[in-house]
Legacy VTK file of the C-alpha trace (Angstrom):
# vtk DataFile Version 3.0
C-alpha trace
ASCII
DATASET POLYDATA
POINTS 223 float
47.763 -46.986 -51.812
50.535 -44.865 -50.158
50.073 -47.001 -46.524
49.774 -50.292 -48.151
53.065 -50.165 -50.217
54.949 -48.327 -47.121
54.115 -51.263 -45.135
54.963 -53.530 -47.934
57.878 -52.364 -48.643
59.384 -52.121 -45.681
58.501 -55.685 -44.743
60.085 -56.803 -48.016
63.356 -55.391 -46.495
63.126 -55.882 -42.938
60.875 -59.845 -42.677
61.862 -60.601 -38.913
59.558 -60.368 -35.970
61.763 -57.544 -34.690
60.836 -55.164 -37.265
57.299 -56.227 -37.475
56.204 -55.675 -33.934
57.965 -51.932 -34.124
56.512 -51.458 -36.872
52.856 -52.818 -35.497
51.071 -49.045 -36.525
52.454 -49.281 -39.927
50.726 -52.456 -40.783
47.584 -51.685 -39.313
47.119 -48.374 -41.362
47.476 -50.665 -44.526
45.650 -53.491 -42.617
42.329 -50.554 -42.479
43.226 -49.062 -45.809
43.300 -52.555 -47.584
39.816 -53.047 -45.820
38.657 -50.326 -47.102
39.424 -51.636 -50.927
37.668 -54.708 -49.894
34.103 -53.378 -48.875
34.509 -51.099 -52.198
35.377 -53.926 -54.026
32.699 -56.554 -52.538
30.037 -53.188 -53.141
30.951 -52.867 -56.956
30.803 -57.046 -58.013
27.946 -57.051 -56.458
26.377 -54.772 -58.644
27.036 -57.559 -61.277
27.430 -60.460 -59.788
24.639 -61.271 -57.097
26.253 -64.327 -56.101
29.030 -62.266 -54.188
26.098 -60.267 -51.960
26.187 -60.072 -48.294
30.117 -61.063 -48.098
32.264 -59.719 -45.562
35.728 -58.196 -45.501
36.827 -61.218 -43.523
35.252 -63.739 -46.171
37.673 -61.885 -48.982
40.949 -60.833 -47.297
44.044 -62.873 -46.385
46.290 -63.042 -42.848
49.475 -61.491 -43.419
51.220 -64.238 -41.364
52.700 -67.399 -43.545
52.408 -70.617 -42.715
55.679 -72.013 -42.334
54.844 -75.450 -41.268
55.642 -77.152 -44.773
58.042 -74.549 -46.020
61.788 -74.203 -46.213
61.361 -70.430 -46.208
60.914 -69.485 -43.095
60.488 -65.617 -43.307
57.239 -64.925 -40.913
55.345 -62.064 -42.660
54.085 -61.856 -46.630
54.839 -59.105 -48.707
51.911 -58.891 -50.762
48.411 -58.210 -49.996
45.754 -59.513 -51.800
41.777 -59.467 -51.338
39.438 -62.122 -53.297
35.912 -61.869 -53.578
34.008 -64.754 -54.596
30.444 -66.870 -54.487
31.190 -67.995 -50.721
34.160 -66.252 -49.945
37.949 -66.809 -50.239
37.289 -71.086 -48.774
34.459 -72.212 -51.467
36.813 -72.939 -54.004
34.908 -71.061 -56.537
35.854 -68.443 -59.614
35.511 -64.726 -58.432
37.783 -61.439 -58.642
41.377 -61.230 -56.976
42.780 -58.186 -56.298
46.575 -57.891 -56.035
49.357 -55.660 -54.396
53.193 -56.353 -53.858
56.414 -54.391 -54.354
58.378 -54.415 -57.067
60.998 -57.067 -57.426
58.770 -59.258 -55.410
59.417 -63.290 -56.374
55.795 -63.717 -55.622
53.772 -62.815 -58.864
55.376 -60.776 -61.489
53.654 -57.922 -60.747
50.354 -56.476 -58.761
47.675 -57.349 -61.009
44.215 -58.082 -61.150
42.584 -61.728 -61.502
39.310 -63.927 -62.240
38.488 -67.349 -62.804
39.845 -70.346 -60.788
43.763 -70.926 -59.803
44.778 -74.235 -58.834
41.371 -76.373 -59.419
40.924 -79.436 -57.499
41.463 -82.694 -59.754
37.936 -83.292 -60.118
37.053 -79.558 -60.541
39.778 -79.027 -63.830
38.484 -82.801 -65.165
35.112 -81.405 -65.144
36.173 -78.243 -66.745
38.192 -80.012 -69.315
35.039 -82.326 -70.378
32.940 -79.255 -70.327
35.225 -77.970 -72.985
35.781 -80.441 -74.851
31.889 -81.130 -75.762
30.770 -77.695 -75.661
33.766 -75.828 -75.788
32.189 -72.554 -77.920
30.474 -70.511 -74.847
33.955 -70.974 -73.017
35.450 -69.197 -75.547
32.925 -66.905 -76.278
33.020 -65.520 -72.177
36.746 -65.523 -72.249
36.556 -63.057 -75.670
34.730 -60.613 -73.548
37.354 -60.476 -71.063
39.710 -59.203 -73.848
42.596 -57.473 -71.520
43.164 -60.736 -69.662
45.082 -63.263 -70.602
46.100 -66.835 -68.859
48.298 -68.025 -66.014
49.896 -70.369 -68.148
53.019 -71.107 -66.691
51.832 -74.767 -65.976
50.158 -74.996 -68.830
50.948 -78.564 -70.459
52.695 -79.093 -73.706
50.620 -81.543 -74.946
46.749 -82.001 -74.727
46.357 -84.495 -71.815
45.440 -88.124 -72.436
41.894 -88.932 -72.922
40.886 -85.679 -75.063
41.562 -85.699 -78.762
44.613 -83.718 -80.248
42.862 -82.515 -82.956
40.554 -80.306 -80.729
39.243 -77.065 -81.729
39.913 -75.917 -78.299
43.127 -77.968 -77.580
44.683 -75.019 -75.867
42.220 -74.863 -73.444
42.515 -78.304 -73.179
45.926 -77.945 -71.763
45.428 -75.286 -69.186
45.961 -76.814 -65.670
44.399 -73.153 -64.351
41.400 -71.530 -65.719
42.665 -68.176 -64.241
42.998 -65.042 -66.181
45.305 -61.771 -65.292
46.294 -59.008 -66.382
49.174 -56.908 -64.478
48.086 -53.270 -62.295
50.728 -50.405 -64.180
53.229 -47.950 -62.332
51.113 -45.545 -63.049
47.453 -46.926 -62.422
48.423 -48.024 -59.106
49.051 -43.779 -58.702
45.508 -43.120 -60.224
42.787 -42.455 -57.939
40.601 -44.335 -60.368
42.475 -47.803 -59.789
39.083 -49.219 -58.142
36.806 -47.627 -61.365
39.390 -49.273 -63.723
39.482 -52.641 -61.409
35.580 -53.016 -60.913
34.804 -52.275 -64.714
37.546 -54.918 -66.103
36.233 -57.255 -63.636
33.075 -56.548 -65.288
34.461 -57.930 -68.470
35.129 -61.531 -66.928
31.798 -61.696 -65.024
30.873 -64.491 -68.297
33.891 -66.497 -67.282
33.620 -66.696 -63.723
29.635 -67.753 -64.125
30.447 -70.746 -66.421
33.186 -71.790 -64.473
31.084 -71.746 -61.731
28.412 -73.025 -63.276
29.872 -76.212 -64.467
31.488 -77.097 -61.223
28.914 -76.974 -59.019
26.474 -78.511 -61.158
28.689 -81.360 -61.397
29.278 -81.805 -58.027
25.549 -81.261 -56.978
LINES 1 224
223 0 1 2 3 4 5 6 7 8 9 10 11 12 13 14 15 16 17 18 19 20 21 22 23 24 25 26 27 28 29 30 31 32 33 34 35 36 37 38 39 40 41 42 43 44 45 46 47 48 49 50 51 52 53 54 55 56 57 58 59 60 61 62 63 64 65 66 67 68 69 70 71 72 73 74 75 76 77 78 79 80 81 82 83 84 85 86 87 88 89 90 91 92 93 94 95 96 97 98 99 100 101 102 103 104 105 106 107 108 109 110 111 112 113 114 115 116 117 118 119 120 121 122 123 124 125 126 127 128 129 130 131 132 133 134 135 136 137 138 139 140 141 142 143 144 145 146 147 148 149 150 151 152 153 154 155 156 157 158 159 160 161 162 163 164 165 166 167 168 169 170 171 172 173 174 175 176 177 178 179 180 181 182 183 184 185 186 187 188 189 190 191 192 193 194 195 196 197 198 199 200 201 202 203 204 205 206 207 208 209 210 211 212 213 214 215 216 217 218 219 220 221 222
């Protein structure tokens, strides 16, 4: 990870054009080494989860240029890297395994970590979920019990159960969830480990249940 938090780091310090194109080499030695993570990554889900065959490291990795066209931050050049391998790649929409690095101190997450499920559902997509829940809400909870070291985004989570589902719910609290993403943060000292991927692939392993039923109930919805 030595090239990838170089690079990030020094971006995180020095985000100007400037510094970036002198610095060209040092991004594309973590541009090839985050590469790298993503074919091992894409090899090991696949192992378990068929629908993520035959994707590419383009289909699961991110430009590290932002788009400043709607944004009052105009710095040109993210400071975190992250890969996501899902059914379809990173544009289906779909639950799957996300892969996170950034510096410490960075505003963007709290931490590098590793994620599955579905971040920021379309309206229809966390409707259906919700109504999936709500009349068979057990096997929901059942897959997210096997993922035991991940817990919820739930910094948007909603105070109260949303209009149109009962209060009284067994599952209320899933009821409120606006993202059916789970996470759980990558340690100091993990990130040091040359077992990181190991440890990544085989908790990813864990939330294989979650990201199937997600996806299960979305597309058959929408088909």
């Amino acid at each position: 990870m030595n090239e990838i938090f170089e690079f990030l780091y020094g971006v995180q310090q020095n985000n100007n054009r400037e510094w970036f194109l002198a610095h060209k080499d040092l991004y594309k030695r973590a541009e090839a080494r985050a590469n790298k993570i993503a074919e091992q990554l894409i090899d090991g889900i696949s192992a378990f989860d068929a629908s993520c065959k035959g994707l590419t490291v383009k289909d699961c990795t991110y430009r590290i240029y932002r788009d400043l066209r709607f944004s009052p931050d105009k710095r040109p050049y993210k400071t975190h890297i992250g890969i996501y391998v899902c059914p379809g790649g990173k544009k289906s929409q779909l639950a799957g395994y996300y892969f996170h690095l950034q510096p410490e101190n960075d505003e963007y997450l709290e931490s590098s970590l590793i994620s599955a499920g579905l971040y920021d559902p379309s309206k229809e997509m966390l409707k259906t979920i919700r109504e999936e829940i709500m009349f068979n809400g057990e096997p929901f909870a059942e897959a997210l019990a096997k993922a035991k070291n991940f817990v919820f985004f739930e910094s948007s989570k909603m105070t109260r159960v949303p209009l149109g589902y009962p209060k009284d719910h067994p599952y209320a609290e899933f009821l409120k969830l606006r993202n059916y993403a789970l996470a759980q943060p990558i340690s100091k000292k993990r990130l040091q480990s040359k077992d990181i991927l190991k440890w990544a692939l085989e908790e990813f392993q864990t939330a294989y249940d979650f990201n199937r039923l997600l996806n299960n109930i979305v597309t058959f919805r929408e088909g």
